[in-house]
C-alpha positions as CSV (number, residue, x, y, z in Angstrom):
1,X,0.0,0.0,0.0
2,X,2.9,2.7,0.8
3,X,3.9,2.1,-3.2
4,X,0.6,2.7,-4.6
5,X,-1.7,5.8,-4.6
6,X,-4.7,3.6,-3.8
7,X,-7.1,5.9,-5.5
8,X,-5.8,5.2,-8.6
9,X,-5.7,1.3,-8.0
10,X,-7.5,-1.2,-10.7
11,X,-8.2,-5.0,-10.5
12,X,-9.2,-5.8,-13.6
13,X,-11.2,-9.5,-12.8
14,X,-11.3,-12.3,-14.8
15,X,-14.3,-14.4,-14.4
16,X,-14.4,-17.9,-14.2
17,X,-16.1,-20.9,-16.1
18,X,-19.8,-20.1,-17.0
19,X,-20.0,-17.1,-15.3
20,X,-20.3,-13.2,-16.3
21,X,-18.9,-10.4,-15.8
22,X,-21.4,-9.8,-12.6
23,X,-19.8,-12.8,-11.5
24,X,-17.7,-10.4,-8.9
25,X,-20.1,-8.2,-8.0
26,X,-20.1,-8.7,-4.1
27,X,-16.3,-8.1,-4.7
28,X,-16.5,-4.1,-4.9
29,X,-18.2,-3.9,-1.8
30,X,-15.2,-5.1,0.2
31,X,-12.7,-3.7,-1.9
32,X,-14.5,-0.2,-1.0
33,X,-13.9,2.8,-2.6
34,X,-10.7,2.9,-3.2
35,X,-9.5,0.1,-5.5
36,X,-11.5,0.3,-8.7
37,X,-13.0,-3.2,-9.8
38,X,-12.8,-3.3,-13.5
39,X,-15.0,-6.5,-15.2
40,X,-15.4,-7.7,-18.8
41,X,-18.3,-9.4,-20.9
42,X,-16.8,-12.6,-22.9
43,X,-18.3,-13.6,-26.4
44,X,-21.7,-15.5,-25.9
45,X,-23.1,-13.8,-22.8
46,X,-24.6,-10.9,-21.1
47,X,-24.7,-8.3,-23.3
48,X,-22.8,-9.8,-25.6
49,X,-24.9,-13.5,-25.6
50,X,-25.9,-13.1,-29.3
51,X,-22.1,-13.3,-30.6
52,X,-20.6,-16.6,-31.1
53,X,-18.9,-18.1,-28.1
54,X,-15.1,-19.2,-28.2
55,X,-13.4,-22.4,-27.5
56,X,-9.6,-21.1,-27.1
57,X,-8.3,-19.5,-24.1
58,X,-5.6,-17.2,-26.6
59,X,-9.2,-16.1,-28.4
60,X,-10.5,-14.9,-25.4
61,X,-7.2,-13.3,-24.2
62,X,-7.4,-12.0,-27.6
63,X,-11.0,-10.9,-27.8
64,X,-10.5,-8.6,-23.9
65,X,-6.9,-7.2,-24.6
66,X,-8.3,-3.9,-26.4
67,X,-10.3,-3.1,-23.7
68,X,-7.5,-4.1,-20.8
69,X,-5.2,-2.2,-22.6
70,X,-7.3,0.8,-22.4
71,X,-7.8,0.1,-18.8
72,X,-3.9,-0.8,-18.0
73,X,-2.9,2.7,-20.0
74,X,-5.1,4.3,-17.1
75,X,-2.4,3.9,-13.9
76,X,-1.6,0.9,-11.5
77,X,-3.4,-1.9,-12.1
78,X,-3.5,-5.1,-10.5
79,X,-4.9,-8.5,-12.7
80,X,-7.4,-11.1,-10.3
81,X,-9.0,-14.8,-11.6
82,X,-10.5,-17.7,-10.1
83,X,-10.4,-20.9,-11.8
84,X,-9.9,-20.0,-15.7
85,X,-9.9,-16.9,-15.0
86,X,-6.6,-17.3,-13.4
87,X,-5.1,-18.4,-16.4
88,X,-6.8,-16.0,-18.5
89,X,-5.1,-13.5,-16.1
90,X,-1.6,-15.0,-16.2
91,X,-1.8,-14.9,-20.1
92,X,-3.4,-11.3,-20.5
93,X,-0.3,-10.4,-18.5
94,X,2.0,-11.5,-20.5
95,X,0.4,-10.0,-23.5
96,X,0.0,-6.5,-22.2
97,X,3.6,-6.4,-21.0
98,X,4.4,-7.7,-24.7
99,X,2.5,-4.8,-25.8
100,X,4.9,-2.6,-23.6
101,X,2.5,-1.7,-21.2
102,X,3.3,-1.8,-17.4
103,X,3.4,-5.1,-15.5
104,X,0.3,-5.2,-13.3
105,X,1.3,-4.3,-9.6
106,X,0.7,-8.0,-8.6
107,X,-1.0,-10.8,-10.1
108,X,-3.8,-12.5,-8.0
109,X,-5.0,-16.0,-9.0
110,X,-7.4,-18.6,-7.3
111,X,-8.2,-21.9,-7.8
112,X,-6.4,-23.4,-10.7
113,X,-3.2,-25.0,-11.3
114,X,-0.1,-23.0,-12.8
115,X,0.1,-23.1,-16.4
116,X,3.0,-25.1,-16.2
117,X,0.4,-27.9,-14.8
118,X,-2.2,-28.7,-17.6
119,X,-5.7,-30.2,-17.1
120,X,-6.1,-33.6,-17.5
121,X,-9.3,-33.6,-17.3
122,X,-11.9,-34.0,-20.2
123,X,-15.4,-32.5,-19.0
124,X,-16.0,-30.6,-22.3
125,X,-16.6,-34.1,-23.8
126,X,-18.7,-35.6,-21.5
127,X,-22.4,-36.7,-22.4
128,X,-24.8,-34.0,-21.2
129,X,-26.0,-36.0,-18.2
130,X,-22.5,-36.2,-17.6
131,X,-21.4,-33.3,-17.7
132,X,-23.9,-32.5,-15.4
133,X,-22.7,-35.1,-12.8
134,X,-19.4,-33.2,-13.3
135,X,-20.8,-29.8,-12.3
136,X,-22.5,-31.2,-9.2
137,X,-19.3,-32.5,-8.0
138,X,-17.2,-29.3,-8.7
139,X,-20.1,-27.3,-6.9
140,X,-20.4,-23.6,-7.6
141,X,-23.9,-24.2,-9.9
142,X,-27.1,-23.5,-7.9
143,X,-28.9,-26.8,-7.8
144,X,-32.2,-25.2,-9.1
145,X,-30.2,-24.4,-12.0
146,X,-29.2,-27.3,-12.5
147,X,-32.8,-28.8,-12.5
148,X,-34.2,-26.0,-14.5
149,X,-34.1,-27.6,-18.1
150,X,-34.5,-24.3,-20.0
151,X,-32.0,-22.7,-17.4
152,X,-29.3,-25.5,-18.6
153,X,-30.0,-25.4,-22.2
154,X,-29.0,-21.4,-21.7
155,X,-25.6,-22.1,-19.4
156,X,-24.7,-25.9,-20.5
157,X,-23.4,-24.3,-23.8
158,X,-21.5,-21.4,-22.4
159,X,-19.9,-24.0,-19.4
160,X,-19.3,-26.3,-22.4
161,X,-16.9,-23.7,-24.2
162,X,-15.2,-22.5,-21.0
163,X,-14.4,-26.1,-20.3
164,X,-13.5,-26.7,-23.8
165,X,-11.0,-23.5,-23.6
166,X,-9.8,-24.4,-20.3
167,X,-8.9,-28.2,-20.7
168,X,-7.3,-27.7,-23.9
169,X,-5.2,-24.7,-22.9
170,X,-1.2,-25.4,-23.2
171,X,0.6,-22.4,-22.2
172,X,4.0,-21.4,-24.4
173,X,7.0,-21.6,-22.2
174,X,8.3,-17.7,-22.2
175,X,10.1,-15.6,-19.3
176,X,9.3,-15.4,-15.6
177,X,6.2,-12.3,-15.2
178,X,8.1,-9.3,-13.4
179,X,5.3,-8.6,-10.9
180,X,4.5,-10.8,-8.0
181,X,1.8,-13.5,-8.0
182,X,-0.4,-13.9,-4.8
183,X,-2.0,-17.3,-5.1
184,X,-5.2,-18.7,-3.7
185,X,-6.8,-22.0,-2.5
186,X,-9.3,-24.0,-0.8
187,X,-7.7,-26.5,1.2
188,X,-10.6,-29.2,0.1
189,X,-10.3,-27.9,-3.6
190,X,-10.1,-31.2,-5.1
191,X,-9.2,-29.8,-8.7
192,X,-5.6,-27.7,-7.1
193,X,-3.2,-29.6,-5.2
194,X,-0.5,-28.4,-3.2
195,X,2.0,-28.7,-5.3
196,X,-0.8,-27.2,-8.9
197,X,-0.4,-24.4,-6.4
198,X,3.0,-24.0,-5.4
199,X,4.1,-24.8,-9.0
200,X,2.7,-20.8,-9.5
201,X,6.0,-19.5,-8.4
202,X,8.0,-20.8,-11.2
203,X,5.8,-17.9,-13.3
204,X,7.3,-15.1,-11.8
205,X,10.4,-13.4,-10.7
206,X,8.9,-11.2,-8.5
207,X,7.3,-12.6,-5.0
208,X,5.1,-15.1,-4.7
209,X,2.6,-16.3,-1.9
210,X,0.3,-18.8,-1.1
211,X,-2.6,-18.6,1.0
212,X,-4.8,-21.7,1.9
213,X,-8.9,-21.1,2.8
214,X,-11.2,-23.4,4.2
215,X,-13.4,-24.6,1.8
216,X,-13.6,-26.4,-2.0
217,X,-13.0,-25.3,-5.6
218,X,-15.3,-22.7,-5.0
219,X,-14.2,-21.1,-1.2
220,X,-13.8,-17.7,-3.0
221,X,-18.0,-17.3,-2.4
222,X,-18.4,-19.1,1.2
């Protein structure tokens, strides 16, 4: 804090799986006034739900970077994701720094592995019931939602992509990020072990920290 006029503070959030960019909402309220919380619409939802939804995390990295360069160009910024948005984060930052622009002040992530630990994982393939079954288990999805029909046939195809994006994701190997990475995790997260979260610190040359918080994949909202 004793770096950083906090008035002119941005954490530009990058939403996770399914989700919008209202997905943070309850975040501004404990951030207060004086760190600006700047949020994003992806392809296929909200506002923009009528534009075809991608399938490659470089796409969507791609589609935001206008806008986050605008926002970056503004003062000190600081980059935040939970689940694929962490790695949506992670490579946004090394694209705006490619650009020239400013590392971000520090880069927070939450509940995914470094990109130096891929998915295994194939839930983008599974049969709809399936896939279902997955969401259940990875909690985070209202269970009304989930036995809504109509509600499903809205989300399941967004989920789908994210998934699709996430789980085929293979990062490029390229230099260490010069700004420190704060990372965090549930300690009953079964999709982020220990060492998925640890392995974060090879990213950057900068600090790094860990902090663990009761709760699953999803601890960010309890």
């Amino acid at each position: 804090k004793g770096h950083v006029d906090p008035q002119q503070l941005r954490l530009i959030a990058f939403q996770f799986a399914g989700s919008n960019r209202h997905a943070y909402r309850l975040l501004q309220r404990e951030l207060g006034r004086h760190i600006e919380l700047c949020t994003f619409e992806l392809p296929g939802r909200g506002r923009r739900h009528s534009e075809p939804l991608l399938t490659d995390l470089r796409l969507l990295a791609a589609d935001v970077l206008p806008s986050l360069v605008e926002c970056a160009q503004r003062g000190p910024y600081a980059l935040f994701g939970h689940s694929m948005g962490s790695q949506l984060a992670c490579l946004t930052a090394r694209l705006l720094i490619e650009r020239g622009l400013p590392p971000p002040r520090c880069l927070i992530v939450s509940a995914s592995p470094a990109p130096s630990r891929p998915l295994l994982t194939r839930r983008h393939q599974l049969s709809p019931n399936d896939f279902l079954e997955a969401l259940r288990t990875l909690g985070g999805c209202p269970e009304e939602l989930l036995n809504d029909p109509e509600l499903v046939d809205l989300f399941l195809p967004v989920l789908r992509a994210d998934f699709h994006a996430l789980e085929t994701y293979r990062a490029d190997a390229g230099p260490r990020l010069p700004c420190p990475i704060t990372m965090l995790r549930g300690l009953d997260d079964g999709e982020v072990s220990r060492a998925d979260a640890e392995a974060w610190q090879s990213e950057t040359s900068a600090g790094f920290a860990l902090h663990d918080f009761p709760g699953g994949h999803f601890f960010l909202f309890d």
